[in-house]
N, CA, C and O of each residue as an XYZ file, in Angstrom:
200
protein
N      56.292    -14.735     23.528
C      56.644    -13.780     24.557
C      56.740    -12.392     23.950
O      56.801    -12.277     22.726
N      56.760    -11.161     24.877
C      56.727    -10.445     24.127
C      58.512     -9.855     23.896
O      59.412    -10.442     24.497
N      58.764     -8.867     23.129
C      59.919     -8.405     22.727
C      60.443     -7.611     23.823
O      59.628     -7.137     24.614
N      62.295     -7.289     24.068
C      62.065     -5.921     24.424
C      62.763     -5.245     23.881
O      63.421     -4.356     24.422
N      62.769     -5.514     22.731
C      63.745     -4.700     21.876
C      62.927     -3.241     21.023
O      62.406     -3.607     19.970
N      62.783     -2.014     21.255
C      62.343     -0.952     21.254
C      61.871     -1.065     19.462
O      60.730     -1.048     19.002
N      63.088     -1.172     18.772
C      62.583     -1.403     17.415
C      61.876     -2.241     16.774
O      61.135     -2.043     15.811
N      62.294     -3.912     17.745
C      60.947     -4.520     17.283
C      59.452     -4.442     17.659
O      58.462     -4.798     17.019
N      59.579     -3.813     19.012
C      58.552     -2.725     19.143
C      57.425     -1.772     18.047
O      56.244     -1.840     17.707
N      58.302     -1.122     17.846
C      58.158      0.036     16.399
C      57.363     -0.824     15.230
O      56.253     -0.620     14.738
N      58.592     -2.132     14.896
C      57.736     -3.123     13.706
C      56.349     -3.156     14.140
O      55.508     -2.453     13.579
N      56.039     -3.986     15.176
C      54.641     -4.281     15.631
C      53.772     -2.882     15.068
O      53.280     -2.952     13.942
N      53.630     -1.845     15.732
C      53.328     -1.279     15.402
C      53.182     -0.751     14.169
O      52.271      0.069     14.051
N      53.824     -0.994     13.234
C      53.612     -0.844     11.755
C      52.695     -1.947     11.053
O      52.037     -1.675     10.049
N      52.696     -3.179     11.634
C      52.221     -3.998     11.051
C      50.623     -4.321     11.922
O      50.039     -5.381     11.699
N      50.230     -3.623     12.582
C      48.828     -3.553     12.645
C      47.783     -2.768     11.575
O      47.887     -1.677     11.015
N      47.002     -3.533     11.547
C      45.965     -3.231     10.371
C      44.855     -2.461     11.285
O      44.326     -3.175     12.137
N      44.407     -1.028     11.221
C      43.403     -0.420     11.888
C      42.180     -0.735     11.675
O      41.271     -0.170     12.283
N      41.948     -1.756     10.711
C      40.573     -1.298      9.895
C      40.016     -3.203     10.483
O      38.885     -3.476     10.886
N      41.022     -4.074     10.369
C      40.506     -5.632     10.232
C      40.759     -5.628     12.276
O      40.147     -6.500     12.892
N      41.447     -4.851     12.899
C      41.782     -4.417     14.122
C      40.208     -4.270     14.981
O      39.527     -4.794     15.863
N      40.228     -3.302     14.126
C      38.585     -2.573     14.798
C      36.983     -3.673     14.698
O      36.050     -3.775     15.495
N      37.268     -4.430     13.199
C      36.155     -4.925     13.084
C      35.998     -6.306     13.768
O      34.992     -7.015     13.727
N      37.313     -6.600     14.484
C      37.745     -7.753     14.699
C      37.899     -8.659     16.211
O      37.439     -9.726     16.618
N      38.997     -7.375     16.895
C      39.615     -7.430     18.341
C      38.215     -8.670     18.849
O      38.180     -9.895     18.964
N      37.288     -7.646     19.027
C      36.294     -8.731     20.247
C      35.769    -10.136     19.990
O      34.979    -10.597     20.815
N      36.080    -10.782     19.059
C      36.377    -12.316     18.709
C      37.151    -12.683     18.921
O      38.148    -12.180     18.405
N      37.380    -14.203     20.127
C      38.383    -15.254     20.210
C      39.337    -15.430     19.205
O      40.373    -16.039     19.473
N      39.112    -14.928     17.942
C      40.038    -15.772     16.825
C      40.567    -14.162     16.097
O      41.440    -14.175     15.229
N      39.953    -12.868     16.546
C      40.187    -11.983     15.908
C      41.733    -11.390     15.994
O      42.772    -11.937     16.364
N      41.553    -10.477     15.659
C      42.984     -9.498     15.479
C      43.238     -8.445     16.658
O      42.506     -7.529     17.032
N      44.414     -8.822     17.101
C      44.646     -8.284     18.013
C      46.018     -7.222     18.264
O      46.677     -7.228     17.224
N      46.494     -6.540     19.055
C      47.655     -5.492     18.497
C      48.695     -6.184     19.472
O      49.774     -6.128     18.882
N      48.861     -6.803     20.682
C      49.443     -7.281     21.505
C      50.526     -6.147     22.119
O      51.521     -6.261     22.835
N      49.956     -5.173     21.588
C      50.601     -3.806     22.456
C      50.238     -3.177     23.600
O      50.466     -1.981     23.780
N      49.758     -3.789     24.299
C      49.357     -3.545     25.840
C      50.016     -3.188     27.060
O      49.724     -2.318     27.879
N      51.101     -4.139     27.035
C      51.944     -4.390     28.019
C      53.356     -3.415     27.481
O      54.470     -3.663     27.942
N      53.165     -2.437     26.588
C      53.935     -1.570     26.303
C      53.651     -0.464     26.653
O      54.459      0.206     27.297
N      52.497     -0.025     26.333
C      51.395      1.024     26.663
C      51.117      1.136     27.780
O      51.100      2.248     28.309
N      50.693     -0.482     28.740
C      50.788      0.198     30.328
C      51.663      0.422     31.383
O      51.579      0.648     32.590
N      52.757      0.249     30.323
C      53.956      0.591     31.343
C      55.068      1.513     30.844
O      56.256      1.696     31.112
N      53.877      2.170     29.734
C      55.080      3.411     29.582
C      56.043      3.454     28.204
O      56.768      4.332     27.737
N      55.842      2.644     27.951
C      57.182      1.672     26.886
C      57.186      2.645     25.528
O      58.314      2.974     25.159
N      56.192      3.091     24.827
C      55.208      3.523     23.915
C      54.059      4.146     24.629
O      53.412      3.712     25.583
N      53.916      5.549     23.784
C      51.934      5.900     23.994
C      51.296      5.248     23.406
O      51.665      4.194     22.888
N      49.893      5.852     23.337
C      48.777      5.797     22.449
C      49.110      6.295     21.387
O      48.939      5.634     20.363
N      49.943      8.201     21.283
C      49.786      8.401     20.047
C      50.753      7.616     19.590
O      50.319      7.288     18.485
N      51.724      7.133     19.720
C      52.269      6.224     18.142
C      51.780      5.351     17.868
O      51.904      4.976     16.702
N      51.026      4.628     18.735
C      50.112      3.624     18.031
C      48.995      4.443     16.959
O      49.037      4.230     15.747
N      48.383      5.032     17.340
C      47.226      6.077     16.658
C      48.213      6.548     15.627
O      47.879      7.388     14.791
């Protein structure tokens, strides 16, 4: 499930890899940020993810 605790929030975000992220996301088995449902509702932007 996801969190709603703002700081474990923050973790997530630290612990995405941009590089295995990018080459990855569009594979079933790839890497994914699971920060979505933060982002579309406001929770977090883009830029702190970026």
């Amino acid at each position: 499930m996801f969190t709603t605790k703002y700081s474990e929030i923050l973790e997530q975000i630290d612990q995405v890899d941009p590089i295995n992220y990018g080459r990855t996301r569009n594979f079933i088995d790839g890497d994914v940020s699971k920060l979505s449902p933060y982002i579309s509702r406001g929770v977090i932007s883009t830029k702190q993810v970026m």
